[in-house]
N, C-alpha and C positions, 0 to 999 in steps of 0.2 A: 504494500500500500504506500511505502513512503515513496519508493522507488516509481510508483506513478503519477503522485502530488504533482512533482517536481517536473517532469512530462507535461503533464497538463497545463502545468504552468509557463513551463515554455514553451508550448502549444499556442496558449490564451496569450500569450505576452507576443510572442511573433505575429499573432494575428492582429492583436491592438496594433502593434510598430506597422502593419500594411494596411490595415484600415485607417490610421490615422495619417499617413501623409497624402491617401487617395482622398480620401476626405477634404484633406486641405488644399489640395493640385485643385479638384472639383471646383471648391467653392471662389477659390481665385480666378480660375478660369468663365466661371457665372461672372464674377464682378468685375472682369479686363473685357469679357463680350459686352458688358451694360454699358463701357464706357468707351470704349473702342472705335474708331474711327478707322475708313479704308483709304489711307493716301497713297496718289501717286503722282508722280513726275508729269510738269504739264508742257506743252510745247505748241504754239502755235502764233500766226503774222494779222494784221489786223490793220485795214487802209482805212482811217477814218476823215471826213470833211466839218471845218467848222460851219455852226448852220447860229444865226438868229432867229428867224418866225417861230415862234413857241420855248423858246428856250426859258428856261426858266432857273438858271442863277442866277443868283444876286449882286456876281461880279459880271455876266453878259459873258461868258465864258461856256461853250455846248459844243460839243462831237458828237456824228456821229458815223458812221461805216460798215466796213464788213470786220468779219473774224472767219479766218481761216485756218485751215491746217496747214501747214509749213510747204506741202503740194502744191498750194494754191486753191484748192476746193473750199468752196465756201460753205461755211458751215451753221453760220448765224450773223448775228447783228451785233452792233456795240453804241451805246448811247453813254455820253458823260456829260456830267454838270456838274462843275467846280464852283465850290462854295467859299473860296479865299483866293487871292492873289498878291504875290507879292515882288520888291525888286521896283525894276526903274517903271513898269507899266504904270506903277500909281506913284511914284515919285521918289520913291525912297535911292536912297543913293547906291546900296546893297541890300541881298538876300541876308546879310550876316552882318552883325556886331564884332568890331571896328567892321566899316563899310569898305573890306579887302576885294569884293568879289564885286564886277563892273556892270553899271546900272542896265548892260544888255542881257545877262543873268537874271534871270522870273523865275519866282516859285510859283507853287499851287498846289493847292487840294483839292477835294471833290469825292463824286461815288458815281463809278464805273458799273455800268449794268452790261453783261454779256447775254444777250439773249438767243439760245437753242432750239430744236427739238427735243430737248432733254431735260430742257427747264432755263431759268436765268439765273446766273452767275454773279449774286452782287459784292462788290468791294469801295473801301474809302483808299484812297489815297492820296501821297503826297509826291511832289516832283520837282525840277528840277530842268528848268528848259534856257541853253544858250541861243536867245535870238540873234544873235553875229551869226555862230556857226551853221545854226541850225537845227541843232542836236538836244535831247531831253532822254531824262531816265527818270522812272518811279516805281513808286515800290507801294504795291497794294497790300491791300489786308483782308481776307475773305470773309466778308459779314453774312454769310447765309442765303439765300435764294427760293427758287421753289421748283418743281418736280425734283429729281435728282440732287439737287444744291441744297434741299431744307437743310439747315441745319448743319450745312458745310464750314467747315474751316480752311485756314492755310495762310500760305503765303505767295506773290511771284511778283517778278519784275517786268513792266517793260522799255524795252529801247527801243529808238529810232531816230530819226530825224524828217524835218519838213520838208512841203513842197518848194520847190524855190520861186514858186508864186506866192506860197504862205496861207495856201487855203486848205492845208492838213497837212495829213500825215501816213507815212508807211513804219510800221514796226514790230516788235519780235517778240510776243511773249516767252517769259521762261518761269519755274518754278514749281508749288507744289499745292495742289486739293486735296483737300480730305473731305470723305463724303461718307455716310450715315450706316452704310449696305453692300455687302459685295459684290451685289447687283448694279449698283451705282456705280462701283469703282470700275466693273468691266464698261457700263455704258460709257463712264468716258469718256474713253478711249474711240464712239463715235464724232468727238468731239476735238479733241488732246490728242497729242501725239506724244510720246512713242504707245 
């Protein structure tokens, strides 16, 4: 009898040791799925026109164009309305304190709407545009959307430069979505490249 206690007990006690870390793998895995998000890599080019009739910022500042995939295939739309401008357009002598960077140096913010077949893609961002050269970069922040996009996050940039008439622009999104569903993350890629 003693000679089987002791059995049984390291019977009961190896099974505790395998039911408790399955137990805890489990319940972690329940609470990384509740919160989990499916990012991937985004890549795509985007010709937009500056438009006034209906614009509606409060600096007179509106895009809008295509989005496409890096092919050229057009895949939707893009509308923006900046909500701030700064630099020599409203008089300031620089974008930055000492006024080092030169009054043809513009900032701006605003929220970027990409709209799909798969839903719209909204972000705020902020930028960064040399009227000399012609050149701007910004860097979005994904405030969420709808089909596809609810409740999307991330981050991406874009670059490019103006027409040399000045009535828009060509340029190159890069960056990163996160989206709700695995379902979401394969669609898209209808959308997104690679």
């Amino acid at each position: 009898m003693n000679r089987k206690s002791p059995r049984t007990l390291i019977v009961l006690s190896s099974a505790a040791l395998l039911v408790g870390p399955i137990t805890f793998f489990a319940s972690a895995a329940t609470a990384e799925e509740e919160d989990s998000q499916y990012c991937r890599t985004i890549s795509a080019t985007l010709s937009a026109s500056f438009y006034e009739e209906g614009c509606t910022s409060p600096v007179g500042l509106c895009t809008a164009g295509d989005l496409m995939r890096p092919n050229g295939q057009v895949v939707g739309s893009t509308d923006y309305v900046a909500s701030g401008i700064g630099g020599g357009i409203v008089g300031d002598d620089s974008i930055v304190t000492p006024p080092v960077e030169p009054g043809t140096t513009w900032s701006y913010a605003g929220l970027l709407t990409l709209s799909t077949a798969v839903g719209d893609l909204m972000s705020t961002d902020v930028g960064v545009f040399d009227t000399a050269g012609g050149a701007f970069t910004e860097f979005n922040r994904v405030t969420g959307g709808t089909g596809i996009f609810a409740g999307a996050t991330g981050t991406f940039y874009i670059n490019g430069f103006s027409f040399p008439d000045g009535t828009g622009f060509d340029a190159d999104i890069t960056g990163e979505v996160c989206v709700q569903t695995p379902s979401a993350a394969g669609q898209l890629r209808r959308v997104f490249a690679p």
